[in-house]
N, C-alpha and C positions, 0 to 999 in steps of 0.2 A: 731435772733441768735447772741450770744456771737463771738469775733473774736479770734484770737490766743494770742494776747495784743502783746506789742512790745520792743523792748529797742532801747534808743535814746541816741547816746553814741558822747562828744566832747573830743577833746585834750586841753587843756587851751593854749590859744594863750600867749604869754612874757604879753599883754596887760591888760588879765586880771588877771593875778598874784597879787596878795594883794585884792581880791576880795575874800568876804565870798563864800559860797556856798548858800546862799539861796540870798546872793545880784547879783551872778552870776544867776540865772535863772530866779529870778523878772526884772534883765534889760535887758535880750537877748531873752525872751520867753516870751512874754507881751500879749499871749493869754490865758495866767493866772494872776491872781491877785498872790498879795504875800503871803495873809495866805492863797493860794490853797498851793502853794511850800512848802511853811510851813508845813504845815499838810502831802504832800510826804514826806518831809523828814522826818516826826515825827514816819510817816505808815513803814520806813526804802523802799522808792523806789526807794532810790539817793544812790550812792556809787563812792565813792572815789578812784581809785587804787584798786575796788574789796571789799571795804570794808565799810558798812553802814555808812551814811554821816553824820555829825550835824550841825546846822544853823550856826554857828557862823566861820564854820572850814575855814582855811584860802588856798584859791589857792596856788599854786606853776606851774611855767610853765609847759608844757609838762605832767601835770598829767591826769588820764584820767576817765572822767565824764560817770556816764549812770545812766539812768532816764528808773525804768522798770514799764512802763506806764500800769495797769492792763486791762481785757481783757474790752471790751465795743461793742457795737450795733451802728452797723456804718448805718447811711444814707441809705435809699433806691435808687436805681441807677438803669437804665436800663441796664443789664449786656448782652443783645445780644449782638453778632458783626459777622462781615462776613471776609470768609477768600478770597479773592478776588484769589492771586495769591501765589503756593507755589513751591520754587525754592530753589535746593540744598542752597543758599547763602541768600536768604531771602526770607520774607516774606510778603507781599501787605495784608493789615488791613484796613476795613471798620468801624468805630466803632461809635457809633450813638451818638446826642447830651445827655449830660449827664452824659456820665462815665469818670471820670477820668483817664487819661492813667498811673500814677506814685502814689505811694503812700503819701501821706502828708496829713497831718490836721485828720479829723476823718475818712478818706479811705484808708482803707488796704489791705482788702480782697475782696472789692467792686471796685475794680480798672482793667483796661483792663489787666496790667502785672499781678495782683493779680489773675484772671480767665486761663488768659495761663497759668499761671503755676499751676495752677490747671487739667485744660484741655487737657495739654499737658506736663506732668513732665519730658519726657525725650528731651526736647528741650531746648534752652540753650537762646531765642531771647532775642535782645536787641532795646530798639528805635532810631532812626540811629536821628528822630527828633521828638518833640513832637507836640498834639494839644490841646488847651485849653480844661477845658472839656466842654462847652458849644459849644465845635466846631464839626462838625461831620463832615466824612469822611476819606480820605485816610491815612496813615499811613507805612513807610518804616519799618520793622524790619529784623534788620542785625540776620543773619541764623547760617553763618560762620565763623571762624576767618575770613577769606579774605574778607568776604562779609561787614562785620562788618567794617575794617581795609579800605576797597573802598570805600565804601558809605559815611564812615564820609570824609574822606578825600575830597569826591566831595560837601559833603555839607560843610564845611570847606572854601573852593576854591570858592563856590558859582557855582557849574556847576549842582547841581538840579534844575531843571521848577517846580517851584511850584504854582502852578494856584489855585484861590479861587473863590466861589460865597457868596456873601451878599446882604441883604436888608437895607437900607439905604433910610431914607428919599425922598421925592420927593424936587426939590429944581432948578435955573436955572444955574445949573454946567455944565460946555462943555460936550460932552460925549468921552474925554480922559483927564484925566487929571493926571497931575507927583507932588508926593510928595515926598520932602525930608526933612520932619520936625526932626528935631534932638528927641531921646528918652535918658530918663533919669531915674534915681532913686532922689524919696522924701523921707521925712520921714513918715510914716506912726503908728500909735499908738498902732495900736495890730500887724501887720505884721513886724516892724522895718526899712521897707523901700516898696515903689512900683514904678512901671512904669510909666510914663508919659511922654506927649510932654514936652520940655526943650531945653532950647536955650544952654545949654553947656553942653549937651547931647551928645551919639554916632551918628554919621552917621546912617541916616534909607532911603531906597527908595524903594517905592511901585508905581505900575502905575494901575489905574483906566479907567477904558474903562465902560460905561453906553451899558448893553445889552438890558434893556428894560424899559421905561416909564410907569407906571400906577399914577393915581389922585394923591395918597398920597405917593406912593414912588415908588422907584427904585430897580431894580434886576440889580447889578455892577460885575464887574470880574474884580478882583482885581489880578496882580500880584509883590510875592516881592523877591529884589533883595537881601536884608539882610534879617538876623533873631532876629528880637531885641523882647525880650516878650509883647506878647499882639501889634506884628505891626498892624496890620490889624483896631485893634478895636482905638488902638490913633491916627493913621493916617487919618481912616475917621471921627474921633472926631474933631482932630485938624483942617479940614477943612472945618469943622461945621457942620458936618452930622454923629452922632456917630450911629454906626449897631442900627436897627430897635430893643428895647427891651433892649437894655445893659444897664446894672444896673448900671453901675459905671462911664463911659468915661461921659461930657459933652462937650459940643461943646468948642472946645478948647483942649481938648486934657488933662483936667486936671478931678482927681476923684470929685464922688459928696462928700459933705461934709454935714453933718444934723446937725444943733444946734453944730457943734462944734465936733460929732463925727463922725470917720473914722471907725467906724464898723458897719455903716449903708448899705456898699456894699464893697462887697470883689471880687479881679480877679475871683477866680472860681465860683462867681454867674452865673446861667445859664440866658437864656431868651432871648439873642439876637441873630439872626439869621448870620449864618458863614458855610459855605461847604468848607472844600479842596478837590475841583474838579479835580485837573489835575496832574501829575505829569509825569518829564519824566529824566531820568537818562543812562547814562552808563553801562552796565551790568559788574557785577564786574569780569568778564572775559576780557573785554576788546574790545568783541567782535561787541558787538551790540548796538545801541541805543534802549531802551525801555520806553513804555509809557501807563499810564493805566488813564480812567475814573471814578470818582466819579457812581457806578452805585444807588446812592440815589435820591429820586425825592425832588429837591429842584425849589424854596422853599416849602417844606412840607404842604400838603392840612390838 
């Protein structure tokens, strides 16, 4: 089935001012080519200030762009998910490997927020944090103003536990070990930039503790101190063991590269193995500490 189609709407930043409109979305949107933008804007799906675009038309700051991307047939995705816990102020979300939690790229309506609001229209949830969509497990969603307005602030602060399980190579690593490899932004060819380890990078620390040894790999529980995107998967890259299956991190903490291209593996590929198991937080009352288990069987038979 067809989706709703969408519009993707910018402000022009001072920088790109003297920028056509069709050289504005072939160098900031590079998951198209240029005679696709071409061709939108020929089909009139770009608009100016409201008002149908032409190739050649020139920016001005602060004017305002939307690209009415027509409707399309999004990806198959497994849309279950479990509603673990539900509280005036939020909500505990189980959601399995595979769905997307945010809308982006061809997921719209096949997205975990895309299903609650389907599923649930008179509810207003927001995600306090996200998880990759290859990641399954736990999930905070803010309920209430307050709930909303507490939980970010505790993740903010860093006073959420957030606990993981992964698969992870077999290898002769201590069974604790503390990472602080710095994570950064590259350049990347179709995305405009991505994540990796990088020496003048933010601040990242995750700690590693080995739960269980088998011939070829390891089941780890990893916990992390910051939230830099994609910790988990460059962290155990970077110290030569990237998650069992990930298509992208290699050892080192750097993406793979094929012949030269960088759209041979993108962040939300699935396939490598990640649970957030644990989490444990403040009750946005104030009152209590709270704390819930991953109830999935990982790693997955």
């Amino acid at each position: 089935m067809l989706n709703q189609g969408w519009v993707y709407r910018d402000r022009v930043k001072p920088a790109w001012a003297g920028l056509s409109v069709l050289d504005f979305y072939a160098q900031n949107y590079r998951h198209s080519t240029r005679p696709e933008w071409a061709a939108r804007i020929d089909k009139q799906q770009i608009f100016v200030d409201g008002k149908p675009a032409l190739w050649g038309q020139i920016l001005a700051a602060n004017q305002t762009l939307e690209y009415h991307r027509e409707p399309w047939e999004e990806p198959d995705v497994p849309l279950n998910f479990s509603i673990l816990h539900q509280d005036p102020h939020f909500w505990i979300i189980e959601k399995p490997a595979g769905l997307p939690v945010m809308p982006a790229g061809n997921f719209l309506e096949n997205t975990l927020l895309g299903q609650l609001k389907t599923q649930f229209p008179q509810e207003n949830l927001a995600p306090i944090h996200r998880l990759g969509r290859g990641t399954s497990g736990l999930m905070i969603l803010g309920r209430s103003p307050l709930g909303k307005q507490h939980l970010t602030q505790q993740l903010r602060e860093h006073q959420i536990t957030k606990i993981y399980r992964a698969l992870i190579p077999a290898g002769d690593y201590p069974d604790q070990v503390t990472i602080k490899t710095p994570i950064g932004k590259v350049a990347h060819l179709t995305l405009g930039t991505i994540f990796v380890a990088k020496a003048d990078g933010l601040f990242a620390h995750s700690e590693m503790q080995v739960l269980q040894r088998f011939n070829d790999l390891s089941l780890v529980q990893v916990q992390i101190f910051t939230g830099r995107p994609h910790q988990i998967r460059i962290h155990m890259a970077a110290i030569g063991y990237p998650l069992v299956g990930d298509p992208l991190y290699l050892p080192g903490g750097l993406p793979k590269v094929a012949n030269g291209d960088q759209r041979t593996a993108l962040p939300g590929d699935c396939g490598y193995f990640l649970n957030a198991h644990y989490l444990q937080f403040m009750h946005p009352s104030g009152q209590q500490v709270v704390e819930f288990f991953s109830q999935m069987e990982f790693p997955p038979t």
